[in-house]
C-alpha positions in Angstrom: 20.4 1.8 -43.2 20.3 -1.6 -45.9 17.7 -0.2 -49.1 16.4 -3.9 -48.6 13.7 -4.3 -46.0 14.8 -6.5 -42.9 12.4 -7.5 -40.4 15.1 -9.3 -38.3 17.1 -6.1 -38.0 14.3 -4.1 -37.2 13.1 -6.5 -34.5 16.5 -6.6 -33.1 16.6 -2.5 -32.6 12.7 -2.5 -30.7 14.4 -5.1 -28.8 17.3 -3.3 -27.8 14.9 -0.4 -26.9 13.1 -2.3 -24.9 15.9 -3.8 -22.9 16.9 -0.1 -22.4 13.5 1.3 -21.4 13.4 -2.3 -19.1 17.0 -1.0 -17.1 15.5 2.7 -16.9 12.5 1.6 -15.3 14.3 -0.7 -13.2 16.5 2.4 -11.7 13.1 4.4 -11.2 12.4 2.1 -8.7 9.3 0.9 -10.5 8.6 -2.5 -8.8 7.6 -4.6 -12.6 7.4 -3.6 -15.8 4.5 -1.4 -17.1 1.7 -3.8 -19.2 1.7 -3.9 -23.0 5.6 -3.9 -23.4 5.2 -5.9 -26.5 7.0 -5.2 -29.5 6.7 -2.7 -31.5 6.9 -0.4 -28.4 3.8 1.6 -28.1 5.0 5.2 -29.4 4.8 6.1 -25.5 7.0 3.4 -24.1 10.1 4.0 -27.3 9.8 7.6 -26.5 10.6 6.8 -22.7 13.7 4.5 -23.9 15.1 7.8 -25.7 15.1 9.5 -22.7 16.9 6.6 -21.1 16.4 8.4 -17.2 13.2 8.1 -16.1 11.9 9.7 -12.2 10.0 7.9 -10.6 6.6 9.8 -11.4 7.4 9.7 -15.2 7.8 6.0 -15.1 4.3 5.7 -13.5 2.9 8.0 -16.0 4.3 5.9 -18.8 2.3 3.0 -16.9 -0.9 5.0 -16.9 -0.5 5.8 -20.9 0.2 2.2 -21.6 -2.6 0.7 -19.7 -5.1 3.6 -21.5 -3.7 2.8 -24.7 -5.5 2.4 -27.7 -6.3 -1.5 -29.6 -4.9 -2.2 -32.3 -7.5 -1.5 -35.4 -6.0 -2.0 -38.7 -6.8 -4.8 -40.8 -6.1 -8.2 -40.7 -3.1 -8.3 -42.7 -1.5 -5.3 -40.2 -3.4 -5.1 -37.1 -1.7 -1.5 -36.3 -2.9 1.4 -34.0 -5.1 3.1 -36.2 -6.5 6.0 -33.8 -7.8 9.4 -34.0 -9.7 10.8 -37.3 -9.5 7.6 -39.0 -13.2 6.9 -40.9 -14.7 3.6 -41.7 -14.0 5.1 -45.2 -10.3 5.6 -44.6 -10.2 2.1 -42.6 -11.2 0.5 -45.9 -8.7 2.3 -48.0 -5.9 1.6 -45.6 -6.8 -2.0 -45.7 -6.5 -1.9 -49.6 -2.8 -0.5 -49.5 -2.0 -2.8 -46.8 -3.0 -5.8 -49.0 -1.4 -4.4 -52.1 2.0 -4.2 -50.2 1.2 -7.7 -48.9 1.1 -8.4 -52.5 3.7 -7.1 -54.2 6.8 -6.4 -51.5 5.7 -8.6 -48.2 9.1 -8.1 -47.1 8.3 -4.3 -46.7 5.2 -5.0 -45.1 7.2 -7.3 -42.2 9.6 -4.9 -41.7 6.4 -2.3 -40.9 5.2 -4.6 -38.9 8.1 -5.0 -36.6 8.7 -1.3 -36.6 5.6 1.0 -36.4 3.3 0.3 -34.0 0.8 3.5 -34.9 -0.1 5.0 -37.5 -2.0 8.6 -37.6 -4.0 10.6 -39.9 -2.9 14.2 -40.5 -4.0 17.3 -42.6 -0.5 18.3 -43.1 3.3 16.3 -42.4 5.3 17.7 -39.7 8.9 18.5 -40.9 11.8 16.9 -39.3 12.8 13.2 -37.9 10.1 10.6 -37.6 8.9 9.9 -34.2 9.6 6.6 -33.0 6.8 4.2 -33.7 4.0 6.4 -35.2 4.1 6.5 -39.3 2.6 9.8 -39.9 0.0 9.9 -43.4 -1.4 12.8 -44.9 -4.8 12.5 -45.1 -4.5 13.0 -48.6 -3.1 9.6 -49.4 -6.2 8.3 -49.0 -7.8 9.7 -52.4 -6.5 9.5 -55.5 -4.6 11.4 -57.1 -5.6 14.2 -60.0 -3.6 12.0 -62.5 -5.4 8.8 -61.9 -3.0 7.3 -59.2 -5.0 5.0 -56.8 -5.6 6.0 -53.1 -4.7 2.3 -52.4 -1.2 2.7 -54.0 -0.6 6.8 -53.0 -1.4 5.0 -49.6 1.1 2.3 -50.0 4.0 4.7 -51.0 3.1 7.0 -47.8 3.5 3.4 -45.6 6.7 2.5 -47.2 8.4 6.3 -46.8 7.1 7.3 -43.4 7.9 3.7 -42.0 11.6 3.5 -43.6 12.1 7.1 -41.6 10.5 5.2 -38.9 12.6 2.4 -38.9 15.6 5.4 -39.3 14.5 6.8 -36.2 15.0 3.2 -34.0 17.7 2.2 -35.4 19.4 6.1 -34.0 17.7 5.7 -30.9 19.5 2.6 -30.6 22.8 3.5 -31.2 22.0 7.3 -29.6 23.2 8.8 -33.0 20.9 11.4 -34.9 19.6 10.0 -37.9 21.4 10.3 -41.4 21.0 12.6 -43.9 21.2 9.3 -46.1 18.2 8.0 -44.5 15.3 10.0 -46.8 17.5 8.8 -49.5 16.8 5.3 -48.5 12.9 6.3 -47.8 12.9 7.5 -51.8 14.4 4.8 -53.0 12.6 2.2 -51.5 9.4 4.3 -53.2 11.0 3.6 -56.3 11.7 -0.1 -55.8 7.8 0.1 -55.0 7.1 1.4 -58.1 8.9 -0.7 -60.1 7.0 -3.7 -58.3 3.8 -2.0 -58.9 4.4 -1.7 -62.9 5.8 -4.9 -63.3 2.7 -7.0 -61.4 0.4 -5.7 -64.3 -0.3 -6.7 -67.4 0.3 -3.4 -69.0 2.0 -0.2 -67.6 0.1 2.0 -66.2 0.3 5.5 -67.1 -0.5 7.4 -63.8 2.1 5.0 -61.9 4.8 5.2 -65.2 4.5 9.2 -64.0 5.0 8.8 -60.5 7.7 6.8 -60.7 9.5 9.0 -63.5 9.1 12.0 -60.4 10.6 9.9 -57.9 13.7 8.6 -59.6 14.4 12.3 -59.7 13.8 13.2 -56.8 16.2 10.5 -55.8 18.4 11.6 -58.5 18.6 14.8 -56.8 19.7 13.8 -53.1 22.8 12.5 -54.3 
């Protein structure tokens, strides 16, 4: 997986998704396609794609989820799935990292865009591989940090990790591989090149941000 965003690439693997979830349904008998196949594929409609065989009754029930799913809710800038727990409050906050990555790495922000089509609110990360479409946050992200780090930036560096493992998990779905172990290395580093965006689009360096992006490059340091 390329450190530098592409949205092209990452449109290509929802497409090829979808053009495999399209041929399982089509062997299910199911006479159309279920509604809201656009891309990115609802978290749903990817998940059925992995499983590439679909009965009969699990291609209908993919139809019922789709047609009960959720509008998108996120702001203007990224109008992604937003569903669940998620406050006014934490609307507003999401909306502030989404502009500051619109601001300072747009090209990160597209390649979201083409790749997570949810994005969910949780007390605690689970462990393992992303799941396909859904860009898990800790709730956390969305205060600032005890050293002075923004919510809107902690917020921005949770979009830009959990989405790159997103964007991991299509691109294995597509190619039925498992994901790499290279891939959280990609997901770190691209949370450095962040960083480095962040401190030089001010006018000074800031201290709180100098910090976390001393951590991360070793963190980074330490996968290889």
């Amino acid at each position: 997986m390329d450190l530098d965003p592409d949205h092209s690439s990452a449109r290509g693997d929802q497409e090829a998704l979808q053009r495999v979830l399209l041929s399982a349904l089509e062997r299910a008998g199911l006479p159309g396609p279920p509604p809201e196949l656009s891309l990115p594929l609802h978290p749903a409609a990817a998940k059925a794609a992995r499983e590439r065989t679909l009965t009969p009754g699990r291609a209908a029930e993919l139809a019922r989820q789709l047609t009960t799913a959720d509008t998108a809710t996120g702001p203007v800038e990224w109008p992604v799935e937003l569903p669940g727990s998620w406050q006014p409050a934490d609307r507003a906050t999401f909306a502030s990292g989404v502009r500051l990555l619109a601001a300072v790495w747009p090209r990160m922000l597209d390649e979201l865009r083409e790749t997570v089509s949810r994005v969910t609110l949780l007390d605690a990360l689970p462990t393992g591989a992303a799941a396909l479409g859904v860009a898990a946050i800790d709730r956390q992200s969305l205060t600032p940090a005890p050293s002075g780090l923004p919510a809107s930036v902690r917020l921005a560096e949770a979009l830009v990790y959990e989405g790159t493992r997103c964007r991991a998990a299509a691109a294995a779905a597509t190619h039925e591989t498992t994901n790499e172990p290279s891939d959280r290395a990609v997901a770190l580093a691209r949370c450095v090149l962040l960083y480095e965006r962040l401190l030089g689009a001010g006018p000074a360096a800031e201290p709180a941000m100098e910090e976390r992006y001393g951590r991360l490059r070793a963190e980074l340091g330490a996968t290889r």
